[in-house]
N, C-alpha and C positions, 0 to 999 in steps of 0.2 A: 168536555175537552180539558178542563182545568185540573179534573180528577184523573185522568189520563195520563196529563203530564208528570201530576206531582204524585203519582203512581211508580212513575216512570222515575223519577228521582229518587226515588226510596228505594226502589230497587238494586239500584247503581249505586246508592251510598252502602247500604248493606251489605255489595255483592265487595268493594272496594274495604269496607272492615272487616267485615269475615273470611278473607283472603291475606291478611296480614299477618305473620305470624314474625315472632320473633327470630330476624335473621342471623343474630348472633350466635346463635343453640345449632344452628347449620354448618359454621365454620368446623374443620377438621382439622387439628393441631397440626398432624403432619403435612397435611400439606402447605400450612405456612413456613414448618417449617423446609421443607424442600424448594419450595418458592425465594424463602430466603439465600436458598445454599444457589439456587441458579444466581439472584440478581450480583451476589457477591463474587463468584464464574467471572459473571462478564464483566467486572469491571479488571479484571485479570485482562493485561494487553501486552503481546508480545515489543521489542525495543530493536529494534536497528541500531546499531551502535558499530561506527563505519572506523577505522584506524585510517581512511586517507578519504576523503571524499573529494580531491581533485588530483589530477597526475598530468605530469608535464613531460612529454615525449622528446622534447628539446626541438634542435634541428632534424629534420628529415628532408628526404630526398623524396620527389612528387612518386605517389603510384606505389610506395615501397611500406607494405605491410607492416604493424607490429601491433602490440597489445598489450594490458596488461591488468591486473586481475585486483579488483576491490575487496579487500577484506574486510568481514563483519563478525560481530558476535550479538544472538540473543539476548538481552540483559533483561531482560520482560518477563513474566512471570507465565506465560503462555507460548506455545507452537508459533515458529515464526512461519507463515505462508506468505509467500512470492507467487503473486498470481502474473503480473507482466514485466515485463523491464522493456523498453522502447527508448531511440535515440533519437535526436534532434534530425538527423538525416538518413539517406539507405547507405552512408558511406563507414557508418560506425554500427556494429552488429552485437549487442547485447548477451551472452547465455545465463541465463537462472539458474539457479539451483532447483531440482525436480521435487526431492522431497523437503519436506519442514523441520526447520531448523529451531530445536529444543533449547528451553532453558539455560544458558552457561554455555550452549555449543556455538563453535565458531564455522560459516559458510564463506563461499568466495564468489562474486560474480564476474567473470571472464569477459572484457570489452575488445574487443577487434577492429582497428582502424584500417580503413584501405590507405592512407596519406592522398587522397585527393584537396584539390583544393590547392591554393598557394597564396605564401607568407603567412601571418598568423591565422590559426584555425581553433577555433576553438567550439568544442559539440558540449550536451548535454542527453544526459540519460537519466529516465525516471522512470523508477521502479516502483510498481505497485507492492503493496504489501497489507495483511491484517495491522497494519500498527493504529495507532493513533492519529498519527498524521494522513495515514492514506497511501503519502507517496512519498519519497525519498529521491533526493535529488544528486547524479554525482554528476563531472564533470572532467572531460579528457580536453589539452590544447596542445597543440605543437606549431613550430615553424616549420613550412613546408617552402623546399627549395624547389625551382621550376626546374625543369629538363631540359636541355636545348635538343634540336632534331636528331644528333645524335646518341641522345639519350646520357649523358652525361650532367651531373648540375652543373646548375648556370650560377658563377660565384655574385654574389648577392653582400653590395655592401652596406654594412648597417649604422 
């Protein structure tokens, strides 16, 4: 049994030496170096670079539509993708830009308020994006004046 064993261990140390070769003589230049050229890619990240991220509608009249359009530039050194843009409620409606916004190029994203709500309102919209952050934050407020039943505002003093 004992010659069995240490049979059996001779085996396995042999089989574990003579199975070793030298890993370094396996590496192939190029492909480190292409490995290289990807990790340095990704650290390439597109920049949201917003010229208002908050916009003030002033006063408004309840129910009385307006909108107004966030401008951005790429300043990142990659493809800007916009995968979502979502608002804080269904009463503020988001549009994206479809294609990706390059390098130095400037895009707009279109926000569309219904004016629900009354007196100060203020929503949030966040926008997905490849950036670094994730997500990008802007931000629409306005004074919304009530209606009275004839649809008329109701003077509101402040």
């Amino acid at each position: 049994m004992k010659k069995a064993v240490l049979m059996l261990v001779a085996v396995a140390s042999l089989s574990i030496v003579s199975c070793k070769d030298n890993a370094t003589n396996k590496i192939k230049s190029e492909n480190v170096d292409i490995a290289a050229q990807r990790d340095e890619d990704a650290k390439k990240l597109p920049v949201m670079t917003f010229e208002k991220t908050e916009h003030d509608f002033g006063n408004i009249v309840q129910g009385t539509p307006v909108e107004t359009k966030f401008k951005f530039t790429n300043t990142g050194d990659a493809p800007l993708i916009i995968t979502d843009a979502k608002s804080s409620c269904g009463c503020t409606v988001p549009e994206k830009p479809k294609d990706p916004i390059a390098p130095g190029e400037t895009g707009e994203l279109l926000v569309k308020f219904n004016g629900s709500g009354s007196n100060q309102v203020t929503k949030t919209i966040t926008v997905t994006a490849n950036t670094a952050n994730g997500n990008e934050t802007l931000r629409i407020k306005a004074f919304v004046t009530p209606k009275d039943k004839a649809g008329s505002p109701i003077k509101v003093s402040n």
